[in-house]
N, C-alpha and C positions, 0 to 999 in steps of 0.2 A: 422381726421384732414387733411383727404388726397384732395387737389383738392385749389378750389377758392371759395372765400367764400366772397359775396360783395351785399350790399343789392340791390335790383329791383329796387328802384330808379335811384341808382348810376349807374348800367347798361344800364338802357332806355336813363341815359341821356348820356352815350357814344358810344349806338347807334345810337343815334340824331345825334351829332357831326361828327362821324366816314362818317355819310350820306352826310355832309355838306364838310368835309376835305381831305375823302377819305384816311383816316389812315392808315386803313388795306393795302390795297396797297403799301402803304408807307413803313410800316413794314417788310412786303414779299415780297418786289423787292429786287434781291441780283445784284448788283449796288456798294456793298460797298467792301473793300480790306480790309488787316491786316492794312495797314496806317490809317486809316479810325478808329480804336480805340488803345486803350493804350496796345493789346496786341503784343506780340512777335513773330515771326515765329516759334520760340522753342516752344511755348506753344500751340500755335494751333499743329503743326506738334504731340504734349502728346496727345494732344484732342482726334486725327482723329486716333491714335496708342491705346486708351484708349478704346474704343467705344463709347466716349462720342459727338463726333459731325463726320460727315459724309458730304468731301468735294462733290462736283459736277464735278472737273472739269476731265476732260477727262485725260489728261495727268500731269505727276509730272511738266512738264515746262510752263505749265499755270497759270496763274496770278486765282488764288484763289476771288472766288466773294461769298459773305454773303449777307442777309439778314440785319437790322436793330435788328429784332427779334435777331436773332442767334449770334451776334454781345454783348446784353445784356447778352444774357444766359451763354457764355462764360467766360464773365467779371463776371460774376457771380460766376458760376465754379470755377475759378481763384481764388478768393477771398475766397470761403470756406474750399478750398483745404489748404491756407495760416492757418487755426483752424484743422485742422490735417484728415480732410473726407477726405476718400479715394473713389476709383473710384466709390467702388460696392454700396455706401451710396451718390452716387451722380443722383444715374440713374431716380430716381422720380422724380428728376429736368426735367432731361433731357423730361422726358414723357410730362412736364405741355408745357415745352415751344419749343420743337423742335417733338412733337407727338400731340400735343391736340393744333392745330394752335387759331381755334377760343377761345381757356380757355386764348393763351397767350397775344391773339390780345386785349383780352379783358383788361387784367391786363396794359397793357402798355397803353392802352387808358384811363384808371382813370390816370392814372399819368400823363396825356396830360390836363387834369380837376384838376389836383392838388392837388387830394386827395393823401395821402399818401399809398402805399401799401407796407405792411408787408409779409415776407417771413418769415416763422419758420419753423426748420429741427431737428429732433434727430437723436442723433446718427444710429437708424437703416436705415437712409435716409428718413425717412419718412416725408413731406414737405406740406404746405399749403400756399398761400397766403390770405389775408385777407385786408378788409378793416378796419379803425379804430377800430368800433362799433362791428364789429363782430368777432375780435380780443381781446378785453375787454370781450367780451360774451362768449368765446370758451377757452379760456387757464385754467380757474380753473381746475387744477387738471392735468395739463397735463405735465410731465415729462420734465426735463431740453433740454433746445433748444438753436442750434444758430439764432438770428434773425436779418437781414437786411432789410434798406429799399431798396426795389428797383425802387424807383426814382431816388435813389443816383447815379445809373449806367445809367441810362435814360439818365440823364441828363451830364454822364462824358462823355457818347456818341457825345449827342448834342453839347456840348462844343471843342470837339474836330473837329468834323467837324463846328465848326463854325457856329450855330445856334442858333436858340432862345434855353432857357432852359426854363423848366416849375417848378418855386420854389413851397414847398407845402403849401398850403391855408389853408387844412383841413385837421389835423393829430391826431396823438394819445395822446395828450399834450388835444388838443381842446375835445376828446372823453370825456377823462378822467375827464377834467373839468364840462360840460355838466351832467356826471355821476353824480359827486359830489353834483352840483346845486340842480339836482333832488332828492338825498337821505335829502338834507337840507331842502327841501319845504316836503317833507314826514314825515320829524322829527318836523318843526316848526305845521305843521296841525296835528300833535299828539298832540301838548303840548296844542293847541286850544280846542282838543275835549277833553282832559280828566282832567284838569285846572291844569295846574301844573303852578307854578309859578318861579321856577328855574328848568334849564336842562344845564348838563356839557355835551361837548361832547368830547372823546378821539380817536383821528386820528391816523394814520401811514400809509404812502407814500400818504396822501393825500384822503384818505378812511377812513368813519366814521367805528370803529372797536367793540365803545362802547357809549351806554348813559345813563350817571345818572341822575333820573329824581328827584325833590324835590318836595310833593306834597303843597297842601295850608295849609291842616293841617296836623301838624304832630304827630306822637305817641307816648307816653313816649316810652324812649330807656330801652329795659330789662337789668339785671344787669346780669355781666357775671361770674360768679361763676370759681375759678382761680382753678388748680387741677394740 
């Protein structure tokens, strides 16, 4: 579950973009101050005491400069801290978005296209982001998690400095629909090829779970001998 996980499509088309906008750039010019997001000087000051982020500036009486990136990753931090992870359950974060520049440049640029991307962490810190589709395709079976969107911060960033924000277009809501559609057009071309002429279907959370099929003809019912 460790890493990013976002289909070829969705990446070429943020590579395109990125070529046209110059994102990346955008991202990793540190340009920005603690005013510049909703955090604290007490909280950064845990950060850089934590080993969770790692200032630049030469001296303590220097006006402290960020990233755009690291600006997120912090408000991030922040917030999971808020569900009780502690430092040492925090540090895979820290590797996607302040070690792995291109994994983070990357995630932050679907969110620039409006795709929604998903963060999920268990308790051992263990961390993935994801896009919709491969989100839906990756969780069965995967032990309990916090999950946040991280557009949500993108975009507290952008608002704060007073910019466009990017709402999402295409989320997990839309995956999960699209899913749906598909097991429905799979269920109706069963009931074509094998004639049924009634089909129940029984749902939960939106996911066909069971179907009872009625054929054309049906078979005497056997007698149930009571004991």
């Amino acid at each position: 579950m460790k890493g990013l996980f976002i289909s070829e499509k969705l990446e070429l088309e943020c590579l395109e973009i990125n070529k046209k906008l110059k994102l990346t750039e955008f991202f990793n010019r540190k340009i920005f101050r603690v005013s510049d997001s909703s955090l604290t000087y007490r909280q950064l000051n845990n950060l850089e005491k934590s080993g969770l982020f790692e200032s630049t500036r030469k001296e303590n009486s220097d006006w402290r400069k960020m990233s755009f990136r690291e600006i997120v990753y912090m408000l991030l931090v922040a917030e999971l801290r808020k569900y009780g992870l502690k430092n040492n359950q925090l540090f895979g974060l820290k590797d996607i978005f302040l070690e792995r520049h291109d994994v983070a440049n990357l995630v932050l640029g679907v969110t620039c296209v409006q795709v929604q991307m998903i963060l999920a962490i268990d308790y051992t810190g263990e961390c993935g982001i994801f896009d919709p589709h491969f989100f839906l395709l990756m969780q069965t079976g995967q032990r309990s998690q916090i999950v946040l969107t991280v557009n949500d911060f993108v975009n507290q960033v952008l608002k704060k400095m007073e910019r466009k924000t990017f709402p999402i277009k295409w989320g997990l809501k839309d995956a999960l629909l699209v899913k749906t559609m598909l097991e429905e057009e799979k269920t109706l071309a069963n009931i074509e090829e094998n004639n049924f002429k009634d089909i129940r279907t029984i749902k939960r959370n939106g996911k066909i779970i069971n179907t009872q099929k009625e054929p054309v003809f049906k078979l005497t019912p056997l007698k149930v001998r009571k004991i």
